[in-house]
Biopython code that builds the backbone (N, CA, C, O; Angstrom):
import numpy as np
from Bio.PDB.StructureBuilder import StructureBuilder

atoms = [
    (1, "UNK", "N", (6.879, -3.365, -9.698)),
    (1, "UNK", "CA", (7.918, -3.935, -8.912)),
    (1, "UNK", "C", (7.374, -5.200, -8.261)),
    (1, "UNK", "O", (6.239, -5.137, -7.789)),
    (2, "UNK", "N", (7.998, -6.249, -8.188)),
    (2, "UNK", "CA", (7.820, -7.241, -7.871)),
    (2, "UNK", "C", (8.118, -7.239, -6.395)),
    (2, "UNK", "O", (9.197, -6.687, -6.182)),
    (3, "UNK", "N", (7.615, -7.604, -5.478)),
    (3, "UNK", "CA", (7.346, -7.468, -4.044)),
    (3, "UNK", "C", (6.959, -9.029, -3.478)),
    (3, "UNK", "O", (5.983, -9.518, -4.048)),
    (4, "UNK", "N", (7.639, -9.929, -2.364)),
    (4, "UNK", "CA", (7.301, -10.865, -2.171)),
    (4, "UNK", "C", (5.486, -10.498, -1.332)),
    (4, "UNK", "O", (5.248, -9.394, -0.842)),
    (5, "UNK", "N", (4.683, -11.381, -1.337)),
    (5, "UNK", "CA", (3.180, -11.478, -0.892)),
    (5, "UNK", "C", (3.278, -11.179, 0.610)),
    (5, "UNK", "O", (2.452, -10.397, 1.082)),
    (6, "UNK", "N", (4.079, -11.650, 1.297)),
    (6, "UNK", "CA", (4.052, -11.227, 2.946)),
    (6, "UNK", "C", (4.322, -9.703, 3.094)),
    (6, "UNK", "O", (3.756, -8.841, 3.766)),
    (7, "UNK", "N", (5.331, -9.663, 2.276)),
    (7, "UNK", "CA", (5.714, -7.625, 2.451)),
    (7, "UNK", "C", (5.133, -6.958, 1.994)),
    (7, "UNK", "O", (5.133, -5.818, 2.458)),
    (8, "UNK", "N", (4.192, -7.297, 0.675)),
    (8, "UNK", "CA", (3.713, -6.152, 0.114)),
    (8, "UNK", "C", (2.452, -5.146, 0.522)),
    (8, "UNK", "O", (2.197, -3.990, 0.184)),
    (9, "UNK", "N", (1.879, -5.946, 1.264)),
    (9, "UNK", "CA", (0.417, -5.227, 2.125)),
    (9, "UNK", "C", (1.587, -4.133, 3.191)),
    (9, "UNK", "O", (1.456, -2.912, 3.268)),
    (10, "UNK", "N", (2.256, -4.628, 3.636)),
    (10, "UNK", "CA", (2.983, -3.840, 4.767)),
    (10, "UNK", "C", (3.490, -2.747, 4.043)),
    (10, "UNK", "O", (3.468, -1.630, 4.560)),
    (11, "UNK", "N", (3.992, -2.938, 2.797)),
    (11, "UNK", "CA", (4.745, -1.816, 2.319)),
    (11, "UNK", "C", (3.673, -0.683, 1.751)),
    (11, "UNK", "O", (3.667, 0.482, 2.149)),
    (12, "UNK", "N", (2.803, -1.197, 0.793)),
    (12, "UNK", "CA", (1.678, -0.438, 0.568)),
    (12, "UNK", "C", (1.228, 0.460, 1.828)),
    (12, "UNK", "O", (1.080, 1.673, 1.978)),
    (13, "UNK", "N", (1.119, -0.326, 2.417)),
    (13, "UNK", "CA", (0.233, 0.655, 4.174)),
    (13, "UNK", "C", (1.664, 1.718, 4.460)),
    (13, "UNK", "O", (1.478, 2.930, 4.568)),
    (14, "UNK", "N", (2.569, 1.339, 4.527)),
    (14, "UNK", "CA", (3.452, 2.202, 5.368)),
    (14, "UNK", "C", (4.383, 3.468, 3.926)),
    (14, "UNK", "O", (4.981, 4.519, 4.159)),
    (15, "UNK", "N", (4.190, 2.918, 2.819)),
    (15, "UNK", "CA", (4.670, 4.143, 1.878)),
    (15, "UNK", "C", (3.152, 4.821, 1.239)),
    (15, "UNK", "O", (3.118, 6.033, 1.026)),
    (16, "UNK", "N", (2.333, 4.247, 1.051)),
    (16, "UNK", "CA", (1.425, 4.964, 0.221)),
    (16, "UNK", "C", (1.093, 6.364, 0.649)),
    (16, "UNK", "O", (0.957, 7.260, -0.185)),
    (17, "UNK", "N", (0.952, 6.578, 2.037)),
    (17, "UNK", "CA", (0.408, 8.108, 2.381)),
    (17, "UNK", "C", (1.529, 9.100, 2.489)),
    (17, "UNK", "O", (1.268, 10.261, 2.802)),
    (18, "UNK", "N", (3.306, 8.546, 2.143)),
    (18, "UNK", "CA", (4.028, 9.559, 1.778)),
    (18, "UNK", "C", (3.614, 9.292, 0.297)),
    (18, "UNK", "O", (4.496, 10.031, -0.143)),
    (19, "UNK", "N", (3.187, 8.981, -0.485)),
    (19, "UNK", "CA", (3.498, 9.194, -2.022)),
    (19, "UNK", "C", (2.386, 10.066, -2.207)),
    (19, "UNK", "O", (2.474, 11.004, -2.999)),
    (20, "UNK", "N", (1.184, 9.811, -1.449)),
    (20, "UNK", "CA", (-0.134, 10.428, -1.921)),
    (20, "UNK", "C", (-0.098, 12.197, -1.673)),
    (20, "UNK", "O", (-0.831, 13.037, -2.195)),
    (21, "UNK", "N", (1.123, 12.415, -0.605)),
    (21, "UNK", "CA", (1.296, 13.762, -0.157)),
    (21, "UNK", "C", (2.224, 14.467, -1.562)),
    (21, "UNK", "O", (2.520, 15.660, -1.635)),
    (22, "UNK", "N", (2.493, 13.664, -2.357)),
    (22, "UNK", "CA", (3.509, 14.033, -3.739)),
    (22, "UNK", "C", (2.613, 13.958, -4.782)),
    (22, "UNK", "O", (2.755, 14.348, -5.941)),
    (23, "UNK", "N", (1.679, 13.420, -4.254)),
    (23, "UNK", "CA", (0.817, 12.867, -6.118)),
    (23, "UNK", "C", (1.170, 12.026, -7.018)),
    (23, "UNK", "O", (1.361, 12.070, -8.233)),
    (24, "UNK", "N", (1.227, 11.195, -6.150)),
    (24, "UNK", "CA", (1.334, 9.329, -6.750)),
    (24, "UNK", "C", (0.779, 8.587, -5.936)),
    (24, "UNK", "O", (0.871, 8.887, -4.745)),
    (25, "UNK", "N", (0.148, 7.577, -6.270)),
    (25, "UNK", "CA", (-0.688, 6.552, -5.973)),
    (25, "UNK", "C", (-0.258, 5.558, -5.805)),
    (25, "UNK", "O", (-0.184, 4.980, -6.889)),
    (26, "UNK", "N", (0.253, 4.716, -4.678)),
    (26, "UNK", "CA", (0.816, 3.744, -4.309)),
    (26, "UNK", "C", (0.301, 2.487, -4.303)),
    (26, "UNK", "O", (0.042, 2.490, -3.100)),
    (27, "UNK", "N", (-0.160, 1.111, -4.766)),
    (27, "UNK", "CA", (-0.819, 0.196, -4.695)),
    (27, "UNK", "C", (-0.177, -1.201, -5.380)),
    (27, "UNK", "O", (0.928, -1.267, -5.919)),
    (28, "UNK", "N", (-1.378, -2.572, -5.188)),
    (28, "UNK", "CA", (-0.991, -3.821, -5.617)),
    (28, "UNK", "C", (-1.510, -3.728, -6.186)),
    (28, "UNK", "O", (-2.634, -3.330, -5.878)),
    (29, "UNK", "N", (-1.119, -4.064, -7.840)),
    (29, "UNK", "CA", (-1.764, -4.338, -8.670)),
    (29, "UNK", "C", (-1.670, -5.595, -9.370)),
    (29, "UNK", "O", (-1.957, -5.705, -10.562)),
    (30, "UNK", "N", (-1.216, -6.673, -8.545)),
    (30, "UNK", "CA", (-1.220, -8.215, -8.896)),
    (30, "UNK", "C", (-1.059, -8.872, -7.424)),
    (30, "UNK", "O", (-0.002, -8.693, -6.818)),
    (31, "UNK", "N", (-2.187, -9.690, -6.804)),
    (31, "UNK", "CA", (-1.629, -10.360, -5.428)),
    (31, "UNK", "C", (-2.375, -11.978, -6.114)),
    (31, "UNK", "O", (-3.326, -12.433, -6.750)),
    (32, "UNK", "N", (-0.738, -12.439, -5.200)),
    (32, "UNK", "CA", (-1.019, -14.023, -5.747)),
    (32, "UNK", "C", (-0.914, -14.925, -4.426)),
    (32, "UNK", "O", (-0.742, -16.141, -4.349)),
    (33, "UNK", "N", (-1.084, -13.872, -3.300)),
    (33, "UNK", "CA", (-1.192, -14.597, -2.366)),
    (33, "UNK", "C", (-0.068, -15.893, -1.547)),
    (33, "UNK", "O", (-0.062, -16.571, -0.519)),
    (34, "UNK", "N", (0.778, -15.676, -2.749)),
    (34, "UNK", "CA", (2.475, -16.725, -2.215)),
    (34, "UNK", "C", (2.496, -17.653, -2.216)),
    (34, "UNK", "O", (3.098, -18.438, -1.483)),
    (35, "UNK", "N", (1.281, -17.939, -3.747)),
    (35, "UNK", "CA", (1.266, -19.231, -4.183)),
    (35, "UNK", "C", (2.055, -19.425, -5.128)),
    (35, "UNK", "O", (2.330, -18.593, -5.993)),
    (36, "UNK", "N", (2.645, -20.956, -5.012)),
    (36, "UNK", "CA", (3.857, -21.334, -5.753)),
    (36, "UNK", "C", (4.977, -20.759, -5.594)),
    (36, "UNK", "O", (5.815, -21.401, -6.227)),
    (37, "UNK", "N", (5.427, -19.896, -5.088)),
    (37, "UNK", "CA", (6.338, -18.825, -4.559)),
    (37, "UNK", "C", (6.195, -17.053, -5.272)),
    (37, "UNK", "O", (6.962, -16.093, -5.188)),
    (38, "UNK", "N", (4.911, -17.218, -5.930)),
    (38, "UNK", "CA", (5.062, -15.886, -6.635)),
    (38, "UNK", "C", (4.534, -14.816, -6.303)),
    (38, "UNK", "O", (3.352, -14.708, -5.974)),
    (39, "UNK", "N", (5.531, -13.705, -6.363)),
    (39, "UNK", "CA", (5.515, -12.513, -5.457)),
    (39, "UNK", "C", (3.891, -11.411, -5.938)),
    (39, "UNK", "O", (3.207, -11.703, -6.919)),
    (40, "UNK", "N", (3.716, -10.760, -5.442)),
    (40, "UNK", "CA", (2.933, -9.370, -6.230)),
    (40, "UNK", "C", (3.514, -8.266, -6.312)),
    (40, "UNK", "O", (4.507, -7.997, -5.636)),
    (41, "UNK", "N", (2.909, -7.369, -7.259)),
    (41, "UNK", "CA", (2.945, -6.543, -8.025)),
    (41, "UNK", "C", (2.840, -5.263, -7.294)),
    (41, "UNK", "O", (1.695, -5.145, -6.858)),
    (42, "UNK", "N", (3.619, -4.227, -6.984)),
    (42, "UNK", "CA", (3.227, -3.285, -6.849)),
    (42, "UNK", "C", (3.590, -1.972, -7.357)),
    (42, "UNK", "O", (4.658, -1.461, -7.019)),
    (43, "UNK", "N", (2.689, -1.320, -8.234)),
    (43, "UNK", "CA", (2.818, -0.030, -9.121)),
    (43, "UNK", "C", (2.562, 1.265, -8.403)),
    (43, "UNK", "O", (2.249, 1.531, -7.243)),
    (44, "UNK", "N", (2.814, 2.028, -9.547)),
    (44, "UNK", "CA", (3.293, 3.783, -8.694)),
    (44, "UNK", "C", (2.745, 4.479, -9.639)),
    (44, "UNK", "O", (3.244, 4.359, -10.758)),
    (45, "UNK", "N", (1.500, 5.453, -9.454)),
    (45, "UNK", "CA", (0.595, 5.830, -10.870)),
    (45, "UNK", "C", (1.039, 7.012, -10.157)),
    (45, "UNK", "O", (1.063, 7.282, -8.956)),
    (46, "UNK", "N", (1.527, 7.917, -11.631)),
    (46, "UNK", "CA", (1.910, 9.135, -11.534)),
    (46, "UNK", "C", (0.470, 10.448, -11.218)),
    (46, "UNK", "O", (0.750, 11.622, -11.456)),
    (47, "UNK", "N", (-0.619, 10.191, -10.825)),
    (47, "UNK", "CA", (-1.418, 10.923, -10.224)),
    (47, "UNK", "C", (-1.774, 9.613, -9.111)),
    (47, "UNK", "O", (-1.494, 8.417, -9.021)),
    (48, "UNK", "N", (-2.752, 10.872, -8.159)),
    (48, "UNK", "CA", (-3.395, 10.709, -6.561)),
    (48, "UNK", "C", (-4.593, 9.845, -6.950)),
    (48, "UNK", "O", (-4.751, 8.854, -6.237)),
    (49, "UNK", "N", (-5.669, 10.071, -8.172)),
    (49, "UNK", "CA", (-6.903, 9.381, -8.344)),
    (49, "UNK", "C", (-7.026, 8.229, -8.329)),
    (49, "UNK", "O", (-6.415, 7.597, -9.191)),
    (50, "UNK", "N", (-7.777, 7.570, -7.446)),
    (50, "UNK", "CA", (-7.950, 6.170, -7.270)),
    (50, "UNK", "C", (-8.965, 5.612, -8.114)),
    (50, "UNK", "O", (-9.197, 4.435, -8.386)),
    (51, "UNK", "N", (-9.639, 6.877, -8.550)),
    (51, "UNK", "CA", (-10.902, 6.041, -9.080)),
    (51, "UNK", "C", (-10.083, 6.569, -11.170)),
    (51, "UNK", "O", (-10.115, 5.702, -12.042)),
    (52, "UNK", "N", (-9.807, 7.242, -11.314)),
    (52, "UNK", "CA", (-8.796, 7.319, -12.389)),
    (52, "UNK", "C", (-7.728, 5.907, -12.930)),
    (52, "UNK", "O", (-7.268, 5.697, -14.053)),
    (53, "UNK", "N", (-7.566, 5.053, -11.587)),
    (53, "UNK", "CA", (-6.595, 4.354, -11.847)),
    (53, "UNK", "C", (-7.789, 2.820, -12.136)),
    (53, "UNK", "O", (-7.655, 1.882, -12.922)),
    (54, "UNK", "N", (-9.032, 3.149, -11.018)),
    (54, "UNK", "CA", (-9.503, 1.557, -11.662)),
    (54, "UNK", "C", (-9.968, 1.625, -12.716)),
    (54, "UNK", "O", (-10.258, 0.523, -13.181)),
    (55, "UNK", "N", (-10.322, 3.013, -13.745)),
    (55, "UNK", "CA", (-10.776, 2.575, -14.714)),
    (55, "UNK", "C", (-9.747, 2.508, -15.959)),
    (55, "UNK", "O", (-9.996, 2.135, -17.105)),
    (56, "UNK", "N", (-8.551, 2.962, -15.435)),
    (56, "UNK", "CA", (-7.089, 2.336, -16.440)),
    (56, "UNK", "C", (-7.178, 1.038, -16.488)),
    (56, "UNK", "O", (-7.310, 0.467, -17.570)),
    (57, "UNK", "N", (-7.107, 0.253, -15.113)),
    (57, "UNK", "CA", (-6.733, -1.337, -14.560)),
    (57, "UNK", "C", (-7.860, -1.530, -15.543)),
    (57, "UNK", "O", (-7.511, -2.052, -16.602)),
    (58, "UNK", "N", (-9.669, -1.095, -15.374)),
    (58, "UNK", "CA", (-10.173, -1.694, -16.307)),
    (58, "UNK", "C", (-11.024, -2.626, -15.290)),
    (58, "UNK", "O", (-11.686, -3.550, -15.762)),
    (59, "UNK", "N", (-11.005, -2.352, -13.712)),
    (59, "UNK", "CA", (-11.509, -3.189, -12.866)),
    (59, "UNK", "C", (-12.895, -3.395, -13.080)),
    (59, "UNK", "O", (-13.492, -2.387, -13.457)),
    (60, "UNK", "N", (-13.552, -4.398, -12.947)),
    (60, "UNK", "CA", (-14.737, -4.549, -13.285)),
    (60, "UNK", "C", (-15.478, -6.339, -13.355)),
    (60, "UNK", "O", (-14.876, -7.355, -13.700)),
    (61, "UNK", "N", (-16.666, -6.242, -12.985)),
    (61, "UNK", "CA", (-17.430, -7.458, -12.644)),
    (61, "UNK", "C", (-18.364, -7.563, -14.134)),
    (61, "UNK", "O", (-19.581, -7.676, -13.990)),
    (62, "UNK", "N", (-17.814, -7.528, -15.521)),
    (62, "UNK", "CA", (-18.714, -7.704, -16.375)),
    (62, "UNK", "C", (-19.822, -9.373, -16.240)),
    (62, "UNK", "O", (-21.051, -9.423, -16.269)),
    (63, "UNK", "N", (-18.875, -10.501, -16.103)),
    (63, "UNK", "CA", (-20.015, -11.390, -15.714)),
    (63, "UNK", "C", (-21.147, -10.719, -14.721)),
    (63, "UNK", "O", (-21.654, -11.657, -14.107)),
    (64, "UNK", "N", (-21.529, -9.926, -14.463)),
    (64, "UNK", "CA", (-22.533, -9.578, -13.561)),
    (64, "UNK", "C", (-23.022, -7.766, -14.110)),
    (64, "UNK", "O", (-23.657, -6.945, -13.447)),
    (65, "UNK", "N", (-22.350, -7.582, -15.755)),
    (65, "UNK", "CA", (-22.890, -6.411, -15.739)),
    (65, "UNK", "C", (-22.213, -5.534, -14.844)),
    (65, "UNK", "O", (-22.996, -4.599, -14.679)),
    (66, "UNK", "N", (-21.224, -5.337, -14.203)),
    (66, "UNK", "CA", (-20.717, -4.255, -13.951)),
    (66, "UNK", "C", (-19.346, -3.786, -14.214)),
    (66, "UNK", "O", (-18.377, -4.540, -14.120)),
    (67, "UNK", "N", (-19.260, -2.586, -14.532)),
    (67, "UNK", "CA", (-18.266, -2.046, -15.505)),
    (67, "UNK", "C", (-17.437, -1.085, -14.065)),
    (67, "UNK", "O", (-17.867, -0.929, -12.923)),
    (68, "UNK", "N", (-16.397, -0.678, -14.563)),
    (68, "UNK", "CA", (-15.415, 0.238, -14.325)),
    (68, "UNK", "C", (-16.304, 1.348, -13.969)),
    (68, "UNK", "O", (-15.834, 1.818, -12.932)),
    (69, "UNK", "N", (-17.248, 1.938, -14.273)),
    (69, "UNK", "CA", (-17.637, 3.467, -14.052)),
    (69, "UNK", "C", (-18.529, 2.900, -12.925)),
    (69, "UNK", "O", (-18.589, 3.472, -11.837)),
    (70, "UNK", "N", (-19.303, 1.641, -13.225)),
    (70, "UNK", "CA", (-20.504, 1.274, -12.055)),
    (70, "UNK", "C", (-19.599, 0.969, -11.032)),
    (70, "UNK", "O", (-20.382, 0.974, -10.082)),
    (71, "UNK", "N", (-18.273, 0.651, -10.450)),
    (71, "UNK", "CA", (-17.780, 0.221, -9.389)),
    (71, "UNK", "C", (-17.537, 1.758, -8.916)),
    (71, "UNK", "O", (-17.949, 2.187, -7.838)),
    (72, "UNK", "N", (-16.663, 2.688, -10.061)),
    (72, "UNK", "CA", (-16.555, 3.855, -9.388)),
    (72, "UNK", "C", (-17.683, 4.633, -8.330)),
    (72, "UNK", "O", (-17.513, 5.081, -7.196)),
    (73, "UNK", "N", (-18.751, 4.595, -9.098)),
    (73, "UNK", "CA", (-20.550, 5.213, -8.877)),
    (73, "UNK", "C", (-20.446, 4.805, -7.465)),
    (73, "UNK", "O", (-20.620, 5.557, -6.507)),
    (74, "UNK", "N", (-20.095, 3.332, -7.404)),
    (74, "UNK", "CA", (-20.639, 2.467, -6.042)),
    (74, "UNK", "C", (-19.676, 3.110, -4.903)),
    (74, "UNK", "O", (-20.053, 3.595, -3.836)),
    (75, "UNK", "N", (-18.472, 3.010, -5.334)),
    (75, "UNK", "CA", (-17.466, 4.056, -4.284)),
    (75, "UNK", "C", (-17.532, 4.945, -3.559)),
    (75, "UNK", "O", (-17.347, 5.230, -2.376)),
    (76, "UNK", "N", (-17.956, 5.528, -4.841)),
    (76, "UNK", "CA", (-18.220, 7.000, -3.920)),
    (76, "UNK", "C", (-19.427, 7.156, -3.189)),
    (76, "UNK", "O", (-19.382, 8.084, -2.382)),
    (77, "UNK", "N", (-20.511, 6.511, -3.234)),
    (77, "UNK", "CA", (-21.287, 6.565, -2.559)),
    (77, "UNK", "C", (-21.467, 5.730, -1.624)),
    (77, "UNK", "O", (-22.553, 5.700, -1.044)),
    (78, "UNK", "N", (-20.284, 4.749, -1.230)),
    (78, "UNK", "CA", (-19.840, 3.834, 0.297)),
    (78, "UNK", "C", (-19.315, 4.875, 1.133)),
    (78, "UNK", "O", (-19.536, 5.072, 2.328)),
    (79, "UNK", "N", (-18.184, 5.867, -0.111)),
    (79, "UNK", "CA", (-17.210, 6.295, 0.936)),
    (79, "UNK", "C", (-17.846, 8.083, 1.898)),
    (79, "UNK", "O", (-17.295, 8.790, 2.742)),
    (80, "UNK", "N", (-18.986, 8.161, 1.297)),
    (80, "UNK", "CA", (-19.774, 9.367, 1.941)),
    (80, "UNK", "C", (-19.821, 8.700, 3.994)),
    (80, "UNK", "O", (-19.832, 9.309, 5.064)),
    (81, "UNK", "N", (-19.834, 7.363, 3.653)),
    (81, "UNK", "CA", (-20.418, 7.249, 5.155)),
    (81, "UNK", "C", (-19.312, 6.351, 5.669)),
    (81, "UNK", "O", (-19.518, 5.791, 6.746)),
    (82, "UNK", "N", (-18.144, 6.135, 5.030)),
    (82, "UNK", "CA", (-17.237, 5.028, 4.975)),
    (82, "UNK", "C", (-15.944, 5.111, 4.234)),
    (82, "UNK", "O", (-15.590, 4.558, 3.192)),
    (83, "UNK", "N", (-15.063, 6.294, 5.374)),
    (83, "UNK", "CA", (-14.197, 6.805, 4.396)),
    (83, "UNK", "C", (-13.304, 5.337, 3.845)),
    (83, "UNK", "O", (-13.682, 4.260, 4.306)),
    (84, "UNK", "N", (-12.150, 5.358, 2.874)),
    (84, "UNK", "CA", (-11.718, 4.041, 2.150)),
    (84, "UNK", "C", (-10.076, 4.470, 1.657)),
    (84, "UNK", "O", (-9.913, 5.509, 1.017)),
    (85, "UNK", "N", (-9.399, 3.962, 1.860)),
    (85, "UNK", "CA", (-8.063, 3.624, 1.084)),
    (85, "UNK", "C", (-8.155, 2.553, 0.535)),
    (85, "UNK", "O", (-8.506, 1.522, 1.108)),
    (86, "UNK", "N", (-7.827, 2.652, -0.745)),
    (86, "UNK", "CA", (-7.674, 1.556, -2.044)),
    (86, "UNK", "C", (-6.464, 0.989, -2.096)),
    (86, "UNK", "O", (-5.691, 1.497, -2.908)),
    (87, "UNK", "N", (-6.015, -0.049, -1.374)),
    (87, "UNK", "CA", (-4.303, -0.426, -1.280)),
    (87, "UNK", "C", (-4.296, -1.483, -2.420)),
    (87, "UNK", "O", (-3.284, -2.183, -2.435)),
    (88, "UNK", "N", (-5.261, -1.749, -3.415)),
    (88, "UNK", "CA", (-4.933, -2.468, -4.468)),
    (88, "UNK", "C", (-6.270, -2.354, -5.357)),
    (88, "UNK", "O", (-7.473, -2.187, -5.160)),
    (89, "UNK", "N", (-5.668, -2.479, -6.107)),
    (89, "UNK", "CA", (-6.555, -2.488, -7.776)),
    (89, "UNK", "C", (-6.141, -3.657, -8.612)),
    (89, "UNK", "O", (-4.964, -4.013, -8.668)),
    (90, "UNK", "N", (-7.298, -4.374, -9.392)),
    (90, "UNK", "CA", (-6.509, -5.161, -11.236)),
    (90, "UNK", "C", (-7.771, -5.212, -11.439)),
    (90, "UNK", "O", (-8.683, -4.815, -10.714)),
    (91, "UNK", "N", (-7.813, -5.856, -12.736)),
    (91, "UNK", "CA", (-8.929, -5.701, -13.449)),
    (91, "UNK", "C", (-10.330, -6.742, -12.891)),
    (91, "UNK", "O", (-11.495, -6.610, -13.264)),
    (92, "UNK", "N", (-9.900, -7.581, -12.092)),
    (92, "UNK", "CA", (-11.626, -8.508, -11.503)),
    (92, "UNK", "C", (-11.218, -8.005, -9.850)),
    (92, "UNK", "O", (-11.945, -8.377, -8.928)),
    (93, "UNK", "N", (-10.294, -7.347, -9.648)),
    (93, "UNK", "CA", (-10.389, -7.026, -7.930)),
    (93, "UNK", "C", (-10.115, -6.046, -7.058)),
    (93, "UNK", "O", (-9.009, -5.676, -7.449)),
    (94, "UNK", "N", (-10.325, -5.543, -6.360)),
    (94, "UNK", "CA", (-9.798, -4.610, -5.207)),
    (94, "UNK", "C", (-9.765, -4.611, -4.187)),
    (94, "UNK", "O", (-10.477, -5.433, -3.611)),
    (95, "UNK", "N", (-8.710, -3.459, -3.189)),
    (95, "UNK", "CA", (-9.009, -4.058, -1.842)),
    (95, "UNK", "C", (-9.205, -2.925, -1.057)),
    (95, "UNK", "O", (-8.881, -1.809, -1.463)),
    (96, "UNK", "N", (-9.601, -3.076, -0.201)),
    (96, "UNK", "CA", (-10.125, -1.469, 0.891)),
    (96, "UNK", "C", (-9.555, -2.021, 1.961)),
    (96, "UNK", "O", (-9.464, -3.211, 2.262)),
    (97, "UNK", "N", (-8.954, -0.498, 2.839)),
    (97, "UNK", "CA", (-8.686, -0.813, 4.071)),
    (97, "UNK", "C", (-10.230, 0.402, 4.264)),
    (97, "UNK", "O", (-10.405, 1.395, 3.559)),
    (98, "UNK", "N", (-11.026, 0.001, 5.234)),
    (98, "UNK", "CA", (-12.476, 1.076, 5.715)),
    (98, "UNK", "C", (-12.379, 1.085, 6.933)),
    (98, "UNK", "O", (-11.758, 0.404, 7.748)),
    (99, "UNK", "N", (-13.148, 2.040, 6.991)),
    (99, "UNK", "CA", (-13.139, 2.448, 8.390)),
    (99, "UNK", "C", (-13.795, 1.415, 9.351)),
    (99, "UNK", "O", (-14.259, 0.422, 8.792)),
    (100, "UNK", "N", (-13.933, 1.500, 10.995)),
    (100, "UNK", "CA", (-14.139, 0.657, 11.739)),
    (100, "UNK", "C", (-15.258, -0.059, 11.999)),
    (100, "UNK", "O", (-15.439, -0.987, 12.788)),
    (101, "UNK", "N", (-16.453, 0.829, 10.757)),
    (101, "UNK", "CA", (-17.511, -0.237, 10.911)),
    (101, "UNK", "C", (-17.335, -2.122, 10.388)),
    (101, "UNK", "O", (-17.838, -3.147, 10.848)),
    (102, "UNK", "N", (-16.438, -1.878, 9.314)),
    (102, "UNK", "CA", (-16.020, -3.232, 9.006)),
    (102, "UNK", "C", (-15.632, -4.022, 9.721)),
    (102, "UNK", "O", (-15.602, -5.211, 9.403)),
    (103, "UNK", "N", (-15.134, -3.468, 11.161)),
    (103, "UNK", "CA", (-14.671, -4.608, 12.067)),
    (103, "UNK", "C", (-13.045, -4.743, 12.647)),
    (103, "UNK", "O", (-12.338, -3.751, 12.827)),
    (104, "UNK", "N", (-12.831, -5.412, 12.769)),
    (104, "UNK", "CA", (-11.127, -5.536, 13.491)),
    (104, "UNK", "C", (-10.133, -5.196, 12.178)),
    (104, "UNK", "O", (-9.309, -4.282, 12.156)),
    (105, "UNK", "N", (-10.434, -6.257, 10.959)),
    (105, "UNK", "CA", (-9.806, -6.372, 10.213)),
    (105, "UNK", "C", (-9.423, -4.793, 9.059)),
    (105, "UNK", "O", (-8.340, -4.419, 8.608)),
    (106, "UNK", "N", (-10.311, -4.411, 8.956)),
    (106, "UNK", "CA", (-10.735, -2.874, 8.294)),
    (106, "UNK", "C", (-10.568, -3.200, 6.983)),
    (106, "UNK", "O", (-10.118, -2.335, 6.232)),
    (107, "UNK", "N", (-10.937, -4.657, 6.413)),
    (107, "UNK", "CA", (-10.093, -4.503, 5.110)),
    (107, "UNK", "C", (-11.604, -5.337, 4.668)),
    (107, "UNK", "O", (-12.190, -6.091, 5.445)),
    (108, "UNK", "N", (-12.188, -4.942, 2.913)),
    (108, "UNK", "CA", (-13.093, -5.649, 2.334)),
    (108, "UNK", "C", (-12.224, -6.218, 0.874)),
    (108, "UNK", "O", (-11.414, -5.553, 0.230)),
    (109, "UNK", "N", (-12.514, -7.150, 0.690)),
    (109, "UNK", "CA", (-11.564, -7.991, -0.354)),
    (109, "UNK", "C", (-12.965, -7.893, -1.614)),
    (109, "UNK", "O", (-14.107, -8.259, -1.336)),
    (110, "UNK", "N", (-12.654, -7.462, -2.662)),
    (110, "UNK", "CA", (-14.355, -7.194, -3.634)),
    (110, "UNK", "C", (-13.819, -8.433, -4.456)),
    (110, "UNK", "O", (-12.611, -8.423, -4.224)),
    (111, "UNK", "N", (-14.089, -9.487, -5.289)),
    (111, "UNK", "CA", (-13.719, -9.937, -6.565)),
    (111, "UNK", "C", (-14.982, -10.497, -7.516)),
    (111, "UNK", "O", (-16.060, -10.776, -6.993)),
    (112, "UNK", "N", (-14.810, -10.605, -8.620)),
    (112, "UNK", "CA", (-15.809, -10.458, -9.288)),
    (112, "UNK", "C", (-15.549, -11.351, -10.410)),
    (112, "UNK", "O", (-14.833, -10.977, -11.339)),
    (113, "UNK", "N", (-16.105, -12.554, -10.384)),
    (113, "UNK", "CA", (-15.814, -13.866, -11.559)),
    (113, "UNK", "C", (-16.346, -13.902, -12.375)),
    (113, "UNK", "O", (-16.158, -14.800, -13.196)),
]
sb = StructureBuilder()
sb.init_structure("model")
sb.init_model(0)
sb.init_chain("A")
sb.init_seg("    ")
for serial, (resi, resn, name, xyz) in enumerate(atoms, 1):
    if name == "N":
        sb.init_residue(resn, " ", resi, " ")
    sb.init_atom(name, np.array(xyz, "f"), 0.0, 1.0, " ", f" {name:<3s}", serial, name[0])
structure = sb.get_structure()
């Protein structure tokens, strides 16, 4: 669904944790930031797994050698000390809202060129 760039972080945050209580996965899976006027993307994966869904998207930093399973690996072993909601996935990016060691913002932007 096509979602203008100002609404779609808001909508993600405020529907995703009813969908996740159903077993669907709420997220952006295209942000263009509301350049040129073009909206992002936001999909509805018929399971809860987040880490299931980046390696559908295919997310991954191969210029640097890292694949889909090595981002997963890295996840889970942030989120032992740093719990994480994944409010977006695509294939070079993701985004975390984390907990408060990150700071005011709670959000880490990963991308990988």
């Amino acid at each position: 669904m096509s979602v203008p760039s100002a609404r779609a972080e808001r909508l993600v945050a405020a529907a995703q944790p009813r969908f996740l209580e159903t077993g669907f996965y709420l997220f952006r899976s295209e942000q263009h930031f509301g350049i040129a006027g073009r909206s992002d993307r936001v999909a509805l994966f018929p399971r809860s797994d987040r880490y299931e869904i980046l390696r559908l998207m295919g997310t991954n930093g191969w210029n640097y050698d890292i694949g889909p399973d090595s981002i997963v690996a890295w996840l889970r072993v942030l989120e032992r000390d740093h719990p994480l909601v994944l409010t977006g996935m695509g294939f070079d990016w993701m985004v975390d809202a984390l907990a408060q060691e990150l700071g005011e913002s709670q959000r880490l932007y990963c991308w990988w060129d």
